[in-house]
Residue, then its C-alpha position, 0 to 999 in steps of 0.5 A: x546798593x542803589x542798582x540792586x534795590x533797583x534790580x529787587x524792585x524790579x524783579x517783584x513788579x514782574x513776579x506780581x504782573x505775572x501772578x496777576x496775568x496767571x490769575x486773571x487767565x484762570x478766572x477766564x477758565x474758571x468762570x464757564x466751568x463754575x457757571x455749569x455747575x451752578x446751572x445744574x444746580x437751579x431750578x429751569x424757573x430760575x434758570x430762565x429768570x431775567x436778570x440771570x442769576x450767577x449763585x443758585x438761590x436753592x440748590x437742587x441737588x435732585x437735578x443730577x438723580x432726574x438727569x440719570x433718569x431722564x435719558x440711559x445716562x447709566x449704559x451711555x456711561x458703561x459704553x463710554x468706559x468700555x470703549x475708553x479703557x481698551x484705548x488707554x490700554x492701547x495707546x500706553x502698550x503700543x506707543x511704548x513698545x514702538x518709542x522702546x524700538x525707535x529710542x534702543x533698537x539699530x535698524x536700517x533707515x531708523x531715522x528716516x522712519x521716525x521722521x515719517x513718524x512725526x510728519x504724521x503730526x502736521x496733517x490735520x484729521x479732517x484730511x484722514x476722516x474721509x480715507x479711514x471712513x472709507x476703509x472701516x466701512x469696506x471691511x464692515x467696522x462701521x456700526x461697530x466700536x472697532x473704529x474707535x477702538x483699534x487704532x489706538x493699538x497703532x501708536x500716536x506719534x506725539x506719544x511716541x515722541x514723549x516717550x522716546x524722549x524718557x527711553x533716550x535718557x536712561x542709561x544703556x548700560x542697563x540694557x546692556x547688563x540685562x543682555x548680559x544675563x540673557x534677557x531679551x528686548x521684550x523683556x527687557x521693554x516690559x520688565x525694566x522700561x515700562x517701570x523706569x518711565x512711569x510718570x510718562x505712560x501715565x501722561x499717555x494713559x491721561x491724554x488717551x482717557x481725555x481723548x476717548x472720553x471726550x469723544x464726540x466725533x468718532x462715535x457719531x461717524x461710527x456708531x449708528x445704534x442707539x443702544x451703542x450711543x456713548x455719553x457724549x452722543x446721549x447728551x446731544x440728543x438729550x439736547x436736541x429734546x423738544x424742550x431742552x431741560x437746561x438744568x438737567x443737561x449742565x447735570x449731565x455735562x458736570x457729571x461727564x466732565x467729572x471723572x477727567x477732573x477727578x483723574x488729573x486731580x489724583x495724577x497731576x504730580x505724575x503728568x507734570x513730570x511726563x510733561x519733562x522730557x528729561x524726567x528719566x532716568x539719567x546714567 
């Protein structure tokens, strides 16, 4: 009896170090964000004001109406998303259709080829900055959206990955009963996988949104117009303003880091489930 009131003692000390270890994590991650936000909030009197203030005094919501005013904020944003929407569609089609081939297919080499596949994970994109650089600007993609935009049509491999990973855990005897009925590959990937594996092309669709919409360096490799400047170029020249209006660009930031916050609050049910890869579908 002694040894199990031990054990019981035991198990809430640790359930209580790892809650407090979990919330002081969060108020690490919380605090920065929290400080953003009631920065945009203040006037730039109160923002200089020494001691800094944590709590706006008087909230000035008129901060983020002057912010979309003071430089393009709205085309900056309307670039931003045209470039992120062709990338999400181009990551979840063209990662699934490979991971659909490497997870269903037979083909000679198979194996050797998807290990090729994940040793492209080990090489840092500063090594591949230069070479694809070169390449764009010999065939004339430099100044454009191509470079950013493209490559998302070629897969990832992390992605490919995960959902191989999904194709793997259903069933063959569904695709075999497909084949029966005269269903080919394609329409078998598009019409019976794509729906089975949901919750991971949701999580691609996630990674690939938080990916290009954070975007900072490839457009500042690539994009050379001022009119084509996605948000995040905006904001940094917003920035680099003689007098950096510091009220005006926590605004700015807030309002760009919005959509990501909004996008993982209404999906996280269904990136937590991408995020287990043995959440397909079983036999």
């Amino acid at each position: 009896m002694m040894q199990m009131k031990k054990k019981s003692t035991g198990v809430r000390i640790k359930k209580t170090i790892s809650l407090l270890l979990m919330l002081s994590i969060g108020v690490i991650l919380i605090v920065p964000l929290l400080w953003m936000i009631f920065t945009s909030l203040k006037p730039m009197e109160e923002i200089v004001r020494f001691p800094p203030t944590f709590f706006p005094e008087t909230i000035h919501w008129k901060n983020y109406f002057e912010t979309t005013q003071a430089f393009p904020f709205w085309h900056y944003a309307q670039n931003t998303l045209f470039i992120t929407v062709l990338v999400v569609i181009g990551n979840v089609f063209s990662n699934s259709f490979i991971a659909y081939g490497f997870a269903k297919l037979k083909f000679p080499g198979k194996k050797l080829l998807f290990a090729l596949v994940l040793s492209t994970m080990m090489i840092p994109n500063f090594v591949t900055m230069i070479p694809q650089y070169v390449l764009f600007s010999k065939i004339g993609w430099v100044g454009t959206y191509l470079p950013l935009i493209v490559p998302a049509f070629f897969g990832d491999a992390f992605n490919i990955f995960l959902l191989r990973q999904f194709y793997l855990s259903i069933n063959d005897e569904l695709i075999e009963a497909a084949q029966i009925d005269g269903a080919n590959h394609l329409y078998i990937w598009s019409h019976l996988m794509i729906p089975l594996t949901k919750p991971a092309l949701i999580t691609v669709a996630i990674n690939a949104f938080n990916g290009a919409w954070n975007d900072f360096l490839g457009p500042l490799l690539y994009i050379q117009d001022e009119e084509k400047y996605t948000l995040q170029i905006g904001l940094q020249v917003f920035q680099n303003q003689a007098t950096t209006q510091w009220n005006y660009l926590m605004a700015g930031a807030t309002l760009v880091l919005m959509p990501t916050i909004l996008l993982f609050f209404f999906a996280q049910r269904y990136f937590i489930e991408g995020l287990d890869l043995t959440g397909g579908t079983k036999g």
